[in-house]
NUTI-438487 format. One line per field, with one value per residue (C-alpha): residue in one letter; x, y, z; residue number from 1. Coordinates in steps of 0.1 Angstrom, whole numbers, m for minus. Example, Ala and Ser with C-alpha at 12.3 -4.5 7.8 and 13.67 -1.06 7.14 Angstrom:
type <- [A, S] $
east <- [123, 137] $
north <- [m45, m11] $
up <- [78, 71] $
seq <- [1, 2] $
This chain:
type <- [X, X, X, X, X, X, X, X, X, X, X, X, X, X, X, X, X, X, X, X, X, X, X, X, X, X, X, X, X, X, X, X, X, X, X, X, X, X, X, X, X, X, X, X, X, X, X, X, X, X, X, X, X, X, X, X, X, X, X, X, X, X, X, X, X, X, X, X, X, X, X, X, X, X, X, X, X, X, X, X, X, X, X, X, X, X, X, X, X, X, X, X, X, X, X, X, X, X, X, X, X, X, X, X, X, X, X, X, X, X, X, X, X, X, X, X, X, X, X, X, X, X, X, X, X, X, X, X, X, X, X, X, X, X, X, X, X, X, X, X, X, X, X, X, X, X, X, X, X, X, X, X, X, X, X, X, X, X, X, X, X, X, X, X, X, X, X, X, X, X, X, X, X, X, X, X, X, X, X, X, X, X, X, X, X, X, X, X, X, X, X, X, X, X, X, X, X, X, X, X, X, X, X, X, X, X, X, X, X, X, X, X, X, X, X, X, X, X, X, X, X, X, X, X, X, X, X, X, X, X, X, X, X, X, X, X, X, X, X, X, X, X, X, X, X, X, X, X, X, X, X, X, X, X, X, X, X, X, X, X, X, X, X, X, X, X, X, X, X, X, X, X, X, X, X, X, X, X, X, X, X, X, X, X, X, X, X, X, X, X, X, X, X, X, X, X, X, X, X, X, X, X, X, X, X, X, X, X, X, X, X, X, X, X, X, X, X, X, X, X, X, X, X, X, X, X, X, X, X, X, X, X, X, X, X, X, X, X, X, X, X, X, X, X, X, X, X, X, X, X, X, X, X, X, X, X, X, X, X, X, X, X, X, X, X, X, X, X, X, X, X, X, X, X, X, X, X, X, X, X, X, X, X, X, X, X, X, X, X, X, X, X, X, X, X, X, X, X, X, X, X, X, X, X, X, X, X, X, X, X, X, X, X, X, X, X, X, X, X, X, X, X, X, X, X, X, X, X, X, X, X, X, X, X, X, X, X, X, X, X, X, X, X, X, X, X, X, X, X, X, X, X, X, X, X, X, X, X, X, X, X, X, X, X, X, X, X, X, X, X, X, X, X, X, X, X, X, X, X, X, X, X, X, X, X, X, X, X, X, X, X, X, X, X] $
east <- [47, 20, 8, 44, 47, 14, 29, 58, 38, 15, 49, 65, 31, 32, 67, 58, 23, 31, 23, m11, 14, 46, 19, 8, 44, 54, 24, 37, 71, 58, 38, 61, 83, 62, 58, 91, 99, 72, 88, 116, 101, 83, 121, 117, 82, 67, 67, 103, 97, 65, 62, 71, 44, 19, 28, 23, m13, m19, m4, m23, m57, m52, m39, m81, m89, m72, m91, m125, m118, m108, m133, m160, m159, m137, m165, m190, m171, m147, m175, m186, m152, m144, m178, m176, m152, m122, m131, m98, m79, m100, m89, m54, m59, m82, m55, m30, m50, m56, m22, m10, m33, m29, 17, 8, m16, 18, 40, 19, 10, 39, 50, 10, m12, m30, 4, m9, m47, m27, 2, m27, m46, m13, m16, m50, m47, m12, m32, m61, m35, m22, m56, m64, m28, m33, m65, m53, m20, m38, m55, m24, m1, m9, m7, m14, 22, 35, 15, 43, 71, 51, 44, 84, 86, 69, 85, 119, 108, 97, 127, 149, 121, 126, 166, 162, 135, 152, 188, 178, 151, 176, 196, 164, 157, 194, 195, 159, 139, 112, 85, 106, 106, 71, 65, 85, 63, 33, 46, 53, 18, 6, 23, 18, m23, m14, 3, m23, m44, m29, m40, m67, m97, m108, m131, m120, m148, m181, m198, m199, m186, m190, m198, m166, m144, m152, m147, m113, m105, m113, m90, m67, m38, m50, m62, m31, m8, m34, m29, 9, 5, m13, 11, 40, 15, 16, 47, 57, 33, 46, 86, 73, 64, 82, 114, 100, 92, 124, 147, 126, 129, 101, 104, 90, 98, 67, 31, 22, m5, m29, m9, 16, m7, m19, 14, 24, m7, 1, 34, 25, m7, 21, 46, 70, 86, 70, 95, 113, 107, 121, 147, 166, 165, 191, 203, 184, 205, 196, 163, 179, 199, 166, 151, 181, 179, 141, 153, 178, 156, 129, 155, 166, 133, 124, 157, 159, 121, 123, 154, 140, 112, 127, 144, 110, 76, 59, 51, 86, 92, 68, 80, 117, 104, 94, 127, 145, 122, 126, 168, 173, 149, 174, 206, 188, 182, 216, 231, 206, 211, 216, 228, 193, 173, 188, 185, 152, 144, 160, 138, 106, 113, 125, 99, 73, 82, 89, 60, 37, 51, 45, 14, 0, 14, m1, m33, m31, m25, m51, m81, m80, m112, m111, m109, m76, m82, m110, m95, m57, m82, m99, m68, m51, m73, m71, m35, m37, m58, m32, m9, m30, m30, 6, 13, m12, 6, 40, 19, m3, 29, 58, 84, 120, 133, 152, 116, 102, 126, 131, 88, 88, 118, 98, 63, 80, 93, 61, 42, 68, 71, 27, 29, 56, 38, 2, 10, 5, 39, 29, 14, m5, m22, m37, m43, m65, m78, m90, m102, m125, m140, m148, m165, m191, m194, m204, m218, m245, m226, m231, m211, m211, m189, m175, m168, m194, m207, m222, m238, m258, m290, m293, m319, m345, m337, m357, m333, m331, m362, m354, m324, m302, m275, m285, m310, m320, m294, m311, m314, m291, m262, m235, m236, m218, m178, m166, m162, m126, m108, m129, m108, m104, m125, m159, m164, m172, m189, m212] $
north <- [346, 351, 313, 305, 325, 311, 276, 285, 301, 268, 248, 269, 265, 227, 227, 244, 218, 201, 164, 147, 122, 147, 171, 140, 130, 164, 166, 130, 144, 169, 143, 118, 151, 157, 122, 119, 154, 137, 108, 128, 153, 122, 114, 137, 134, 117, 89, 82, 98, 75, 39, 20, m3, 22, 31, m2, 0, 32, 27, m5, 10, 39, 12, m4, 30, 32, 1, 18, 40, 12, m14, 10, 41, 30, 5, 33, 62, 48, 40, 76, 91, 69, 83, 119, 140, 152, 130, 113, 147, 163, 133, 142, 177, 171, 147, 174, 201, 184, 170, 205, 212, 183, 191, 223, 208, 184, 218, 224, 187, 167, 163, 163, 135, 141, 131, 93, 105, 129, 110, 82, 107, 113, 79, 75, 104, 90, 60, 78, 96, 63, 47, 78, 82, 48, 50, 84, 65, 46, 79, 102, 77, 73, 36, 6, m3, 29, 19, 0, 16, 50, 32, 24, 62, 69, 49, 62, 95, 87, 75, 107, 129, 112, 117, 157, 160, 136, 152, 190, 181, 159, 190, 216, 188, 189, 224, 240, 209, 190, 220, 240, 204, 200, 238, 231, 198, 219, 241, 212, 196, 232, 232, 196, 210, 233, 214, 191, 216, 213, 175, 168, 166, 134, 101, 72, 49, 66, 33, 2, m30, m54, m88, m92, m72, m93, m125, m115, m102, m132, m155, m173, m157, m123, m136, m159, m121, m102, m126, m127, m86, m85, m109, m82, m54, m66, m73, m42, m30, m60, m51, m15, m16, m43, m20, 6, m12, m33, m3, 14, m9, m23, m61, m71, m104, m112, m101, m74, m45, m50, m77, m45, m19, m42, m45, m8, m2, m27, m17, 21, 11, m7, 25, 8, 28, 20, m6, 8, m15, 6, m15, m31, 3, 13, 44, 69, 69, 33, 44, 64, 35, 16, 41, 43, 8, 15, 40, 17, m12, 13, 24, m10, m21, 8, 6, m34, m49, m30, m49, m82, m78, m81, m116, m129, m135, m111, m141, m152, m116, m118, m147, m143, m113, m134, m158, m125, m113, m146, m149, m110, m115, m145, m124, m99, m125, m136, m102, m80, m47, m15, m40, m63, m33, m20, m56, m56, m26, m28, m65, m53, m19, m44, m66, m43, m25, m56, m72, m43, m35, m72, m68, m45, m59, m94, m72, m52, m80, m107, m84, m62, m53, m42, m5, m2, 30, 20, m18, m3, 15, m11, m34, m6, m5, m42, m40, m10, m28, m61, m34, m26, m61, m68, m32, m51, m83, m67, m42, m61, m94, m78, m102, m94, m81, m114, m133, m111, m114, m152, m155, m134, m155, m189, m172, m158, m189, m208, m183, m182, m217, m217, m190, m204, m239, m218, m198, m200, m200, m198, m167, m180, m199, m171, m152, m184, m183, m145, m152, m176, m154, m127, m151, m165, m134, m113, m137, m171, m198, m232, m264, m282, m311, m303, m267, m243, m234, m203, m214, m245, m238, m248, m251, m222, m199, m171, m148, m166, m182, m192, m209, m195, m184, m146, m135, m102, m88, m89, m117, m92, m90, m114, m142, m132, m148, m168, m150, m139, m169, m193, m224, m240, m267, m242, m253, m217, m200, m163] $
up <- [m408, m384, m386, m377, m349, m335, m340, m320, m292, m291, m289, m263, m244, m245, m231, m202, m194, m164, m171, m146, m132, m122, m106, m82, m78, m70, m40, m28, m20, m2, 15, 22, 36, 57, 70, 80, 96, 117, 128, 132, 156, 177, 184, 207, 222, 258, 241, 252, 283, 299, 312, 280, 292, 297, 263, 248, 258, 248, 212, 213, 220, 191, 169, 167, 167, 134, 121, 119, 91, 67, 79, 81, 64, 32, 21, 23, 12, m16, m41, m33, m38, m70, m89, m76, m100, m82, m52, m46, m55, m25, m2, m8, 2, 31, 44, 38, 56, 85, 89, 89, 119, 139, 134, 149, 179, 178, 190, 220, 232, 220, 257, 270, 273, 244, 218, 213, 199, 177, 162, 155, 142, 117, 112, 93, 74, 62, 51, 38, 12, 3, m9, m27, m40, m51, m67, m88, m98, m131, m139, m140, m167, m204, m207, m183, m196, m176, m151, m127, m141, m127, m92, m85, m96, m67, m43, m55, m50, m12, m3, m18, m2, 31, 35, 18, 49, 74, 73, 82, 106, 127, 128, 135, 163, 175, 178, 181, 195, 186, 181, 153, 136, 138, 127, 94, 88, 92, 65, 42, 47, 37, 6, m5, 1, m24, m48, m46, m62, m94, m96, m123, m109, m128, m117, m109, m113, m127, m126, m107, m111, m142, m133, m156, m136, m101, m122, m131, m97, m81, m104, m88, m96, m81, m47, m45, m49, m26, 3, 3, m4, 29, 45, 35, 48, 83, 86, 78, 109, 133, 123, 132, 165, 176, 169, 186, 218, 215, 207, 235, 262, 290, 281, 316, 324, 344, 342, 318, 310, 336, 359, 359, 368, 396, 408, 407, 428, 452, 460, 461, 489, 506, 509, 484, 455, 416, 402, 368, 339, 312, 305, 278, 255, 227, 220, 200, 170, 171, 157, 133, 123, 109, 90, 75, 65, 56, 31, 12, 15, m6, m28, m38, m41, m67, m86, m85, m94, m129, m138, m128, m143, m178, m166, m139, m135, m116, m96, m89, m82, m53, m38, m38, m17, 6, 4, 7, 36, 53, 44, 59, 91, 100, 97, 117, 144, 147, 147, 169, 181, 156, 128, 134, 131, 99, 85, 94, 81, 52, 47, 55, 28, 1, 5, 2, m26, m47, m32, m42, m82, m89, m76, m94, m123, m115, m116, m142, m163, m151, m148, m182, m179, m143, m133, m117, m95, m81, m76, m63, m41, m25, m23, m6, 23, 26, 31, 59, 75, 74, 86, 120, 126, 123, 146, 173, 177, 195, 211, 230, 234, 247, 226, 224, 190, 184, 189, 164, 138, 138, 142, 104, 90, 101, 90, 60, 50, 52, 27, 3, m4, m3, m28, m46, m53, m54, m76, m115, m129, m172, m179, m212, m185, m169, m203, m212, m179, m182, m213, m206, m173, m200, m225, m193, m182, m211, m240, m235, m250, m261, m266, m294, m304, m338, m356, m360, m395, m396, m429, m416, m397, m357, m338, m332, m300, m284, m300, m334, m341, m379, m363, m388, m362, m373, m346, m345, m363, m396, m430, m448, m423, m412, m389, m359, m352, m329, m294, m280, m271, m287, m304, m337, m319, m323, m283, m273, m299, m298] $
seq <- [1, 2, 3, 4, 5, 6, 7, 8, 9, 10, 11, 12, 13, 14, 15, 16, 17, 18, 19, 20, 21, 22, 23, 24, 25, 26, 27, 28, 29, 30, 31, 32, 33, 34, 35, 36, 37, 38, 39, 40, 41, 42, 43, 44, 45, 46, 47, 48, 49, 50, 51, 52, 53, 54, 55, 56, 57, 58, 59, 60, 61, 62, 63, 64, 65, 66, 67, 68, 69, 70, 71, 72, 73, 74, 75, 76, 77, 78, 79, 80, 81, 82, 83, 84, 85, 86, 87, 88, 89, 90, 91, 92, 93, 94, 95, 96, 97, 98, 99, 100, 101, 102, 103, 104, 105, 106, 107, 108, 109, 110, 111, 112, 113, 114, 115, 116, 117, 118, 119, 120, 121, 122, 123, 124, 125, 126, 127, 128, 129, 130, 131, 132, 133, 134, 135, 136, 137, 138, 139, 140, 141, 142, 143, 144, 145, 146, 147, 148, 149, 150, 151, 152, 153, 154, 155, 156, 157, 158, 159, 160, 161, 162, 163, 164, 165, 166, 167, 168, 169, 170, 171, 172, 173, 174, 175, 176, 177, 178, 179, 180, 181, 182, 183, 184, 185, 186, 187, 188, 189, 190, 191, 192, 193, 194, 195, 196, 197, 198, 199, 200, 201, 202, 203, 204, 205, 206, 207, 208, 209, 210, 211, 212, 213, 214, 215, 216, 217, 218, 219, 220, 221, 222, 223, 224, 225, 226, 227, 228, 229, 230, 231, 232, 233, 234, 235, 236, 237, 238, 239, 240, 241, 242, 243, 244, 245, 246, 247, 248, 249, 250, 251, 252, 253, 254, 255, 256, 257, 258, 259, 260, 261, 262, 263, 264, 265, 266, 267, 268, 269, 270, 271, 272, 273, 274, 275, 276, 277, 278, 279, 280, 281, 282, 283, 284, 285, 286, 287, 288, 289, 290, 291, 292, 293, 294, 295, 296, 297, 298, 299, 300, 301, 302, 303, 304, 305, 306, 307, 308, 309, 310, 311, 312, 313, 314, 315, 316, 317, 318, 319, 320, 321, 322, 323, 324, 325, 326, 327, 328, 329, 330, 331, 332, 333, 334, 335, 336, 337, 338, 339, 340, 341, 342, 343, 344, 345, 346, 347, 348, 349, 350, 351, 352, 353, 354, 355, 356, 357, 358, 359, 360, 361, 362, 363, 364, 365, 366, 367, 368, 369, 370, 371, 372, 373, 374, 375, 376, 377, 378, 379, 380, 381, 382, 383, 384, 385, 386, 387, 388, 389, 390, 391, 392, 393, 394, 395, 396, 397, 398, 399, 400, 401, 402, 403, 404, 405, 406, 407, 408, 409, 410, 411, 412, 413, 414, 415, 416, 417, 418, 419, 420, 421, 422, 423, 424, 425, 426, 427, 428, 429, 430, 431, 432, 433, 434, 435, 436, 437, 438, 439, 440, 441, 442, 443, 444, 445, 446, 447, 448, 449, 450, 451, 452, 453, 454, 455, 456, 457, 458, 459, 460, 461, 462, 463, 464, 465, 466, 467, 468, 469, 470, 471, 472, 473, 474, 475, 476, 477, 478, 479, 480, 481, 482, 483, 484, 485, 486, 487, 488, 489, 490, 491, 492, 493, 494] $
């Protein structure tokens, strides 16, 4: 009786353990919450309110502000994170933490000069959580076969978090302003802090790379996916801000930045009025109009790769992102307005989820023997910094939104067909491919033009000196096999 009663204790117990990968997915809602009560609440903010030129250069110089993070630090202070236990999970608080501060510095200075340092200091620590939610991801799932499936998980969960966060805060901002909205995000930020508590503290990478695992990395296959990953990475940032300047307003038709500031000066020494170039703006639900099609574009992204990835490639996946990326940007071109923001919303969020599941898939199953936290990691900080880049380009060149969209469909275009004839379409290709890295890399071989017999003697080595093909492994044991992947041909043998 009493062993019984224990047993059911111990399975009640197990029904109410909380599973590595829900307690990470439960601190990114929170996280991606938070994000967008943000964006929500800079609605509001000076930043609709100033020069729009002014504010292109401002957002411009935060934006390579943002750069020395992931160009400098991450190098330096991802291999420490990976081998410290727990490092990764204390980057997701941290980030939390301080992104609870800085939404409450938001309250007081979101009209003051200071908003632009702050809402780019939002900025890195949103992309300092996503290289370290990246890098816990392969940790938290039981199987590398979970693996994707787990990551569209994610990105499913963003995009519900988003609209339950989105929808109250436009009403908190309609009806309490933009500081109650950043007051709530401050709470959230606090709470995805604690939730993030409950993460395992685990390590990602306790040692360093294999010359196997930079062998497979560098394959073809995965440098061919990483560069049309980056592509989709800044164009995400380019779509970005140019929708935010274009929905904005400011297009200047003649000199700009500094030619401007010249002129404002001039006219003011000469007793004329500043001239108002804040024109060519949408309304604000405009802006609301392209997050909205940032959400569905996420959503179908998450809900639609899974599918075709029983039918595709996870290379053909990636580039009819592209295609799609390129088809949508068009539409957007020719239709403008609140309907070419949603479409190119809705691209850029398609896009990049598809983009970034087959991705990971293309990795996980190309470099086997690679540590996928510590190499999500790295590629992650890659791609934020392809992000910066794109955000620069419409910063610093005022081009109207129609510009923009039909510059992505034309650049879109022109990657997707490189990928598409780059690419290597017959996965036992890149199986034989991989297999072969991991022979060079981790056994001597020799050639030889007929079978091996493991019988017959060869000729003497350092390691075998009877040149009996046993070495130091003994007279009384076994010659050793062939090595993994070697053919019937006995041209790679151990």
């Amino acid at each position: 009786m009493g062993t019984r009663t224990r047993a059911a204790r111990q399975r009640g117990a197990e029904a109410f353990v909380v599973a590595p990968f829900t307690r990470l997915a439960r601190t990114h809602a929170f996280s991606v919450a938070g994000d967008a009560l943000l964006a929500v609440a800079l609605a509001d903010s000076l930043f609709f309110n100033v020069d729009p030129n002014d504010a292109r250069w401002k957002v411009a110089a935060y934006l390579v502000l943002t750069i020395a993070p992931f160009a400098v630090v991450a190098p330096f202070l991802g291999p420490l994170m990976d081998r410290l236990t727990g490092g990764h999970r204390y980057m997701i608080i941290g980030s939390a933490v301080v992104r609870a501060g800085l939404m409450l510095a938001l309250v007081r200075y979101v009209q003051g000069p200071v908003l632009f340092p702050l809402a780019f200091a939002m900025l890195v620590m949103a992309k300092t959580y996503a290289v370290a939610k990246s890098a816990l991801v392969p940790s938290m799932v039981k199987n590398q076969e979970a693996l994707v499936r787990s990551n569209a998980r994610l990105s499913l969960l963003a995009g519900f978090s988003s609209a339950a966060a989105g929808i109250p805060a436009v009403l908190l901002l309609r009806y309490g302003g933009s500081g109650v909205v950043l007051g709530l995000g401050a709470i959230v930020f606090v709470v995805a802090a604690i939730v993030g508590t409950q993460i395992p503290a685990v390590r990602v990478a306790p040692r360093p790379p294999e010359p196997i695992e930079k062998a497979e990395l560098r394959s073809a296959g995965i440098v061919l996916a990483a560069t049309a990953m980056g592509y989709l990475r800044g164009v995400a940032g380019f779509i970005t801000l140019l929708l935010a300047f274009a929905l904005r307003g400011g297009i200047d038709p003649g000199p700009t930045a500094p030619g401007v500031q010249i002129g404002h000066r001039v006219r003011e020494g000469l007793g004329f009025e500043q001239l108002d170039l804040a024109v060519g703006g949408a309304p604000a639900w405009h802006f609301g109009v392209a997050l909205i099609g940032v959400g569905l574009g996420g959503l179908s992204g998450s809900l639609g790769v899974p599918r075709l990835r029983a039918s595709f490639t996870e290379e053909r996946i990636l580039a009819m992102a592209l295609i799609a990326l390129a088809a949508l940007c068009g539409l957007a071109a020719l239709a403008t307005g609140a309907a070419g923001a949603f479409l190119a919303g809705f691209a850029v969020a398609l896009a990049g989820t598809g983009g970034k599941q087959s991705f990971d898939a293309i990795v996980q199953r190309d470099a086997p023997d690679a540590n996928l936290g510590r190499t999500f990691s790295r590629f992650e900080s890659r791609f934020q910094l392809f992000w910066v880049v794109g955000a620069l380009l419409p910063s610093v060149l005022p081009v109207p939104a129609r510009v923009g969209y039909l510059l992505v469909t034309v650049s879109a275009m022109f990657v997707g067909v490189s990928y598409w004839f780059g690419r290597r379409p017959d996965p036992r290709a890149l199986a034989h491919e991989t297999m072969t890295h991991r022979i060079w890399a981790r056994v001597p071989i020799r050639r030889s033009g007929r079978a091996a017999e493991p019988s017959a003697a060869g000729p003497a080595t350092p390691d075998d000196p009877s040149g009996n093909g046993q070495g130091q492994r003994g007279a009384g044991q076994p010659p050793l096999p062939l090595g993994d992947g070697g053919d019937a041909s006995g041209e790679v043998q151990r």
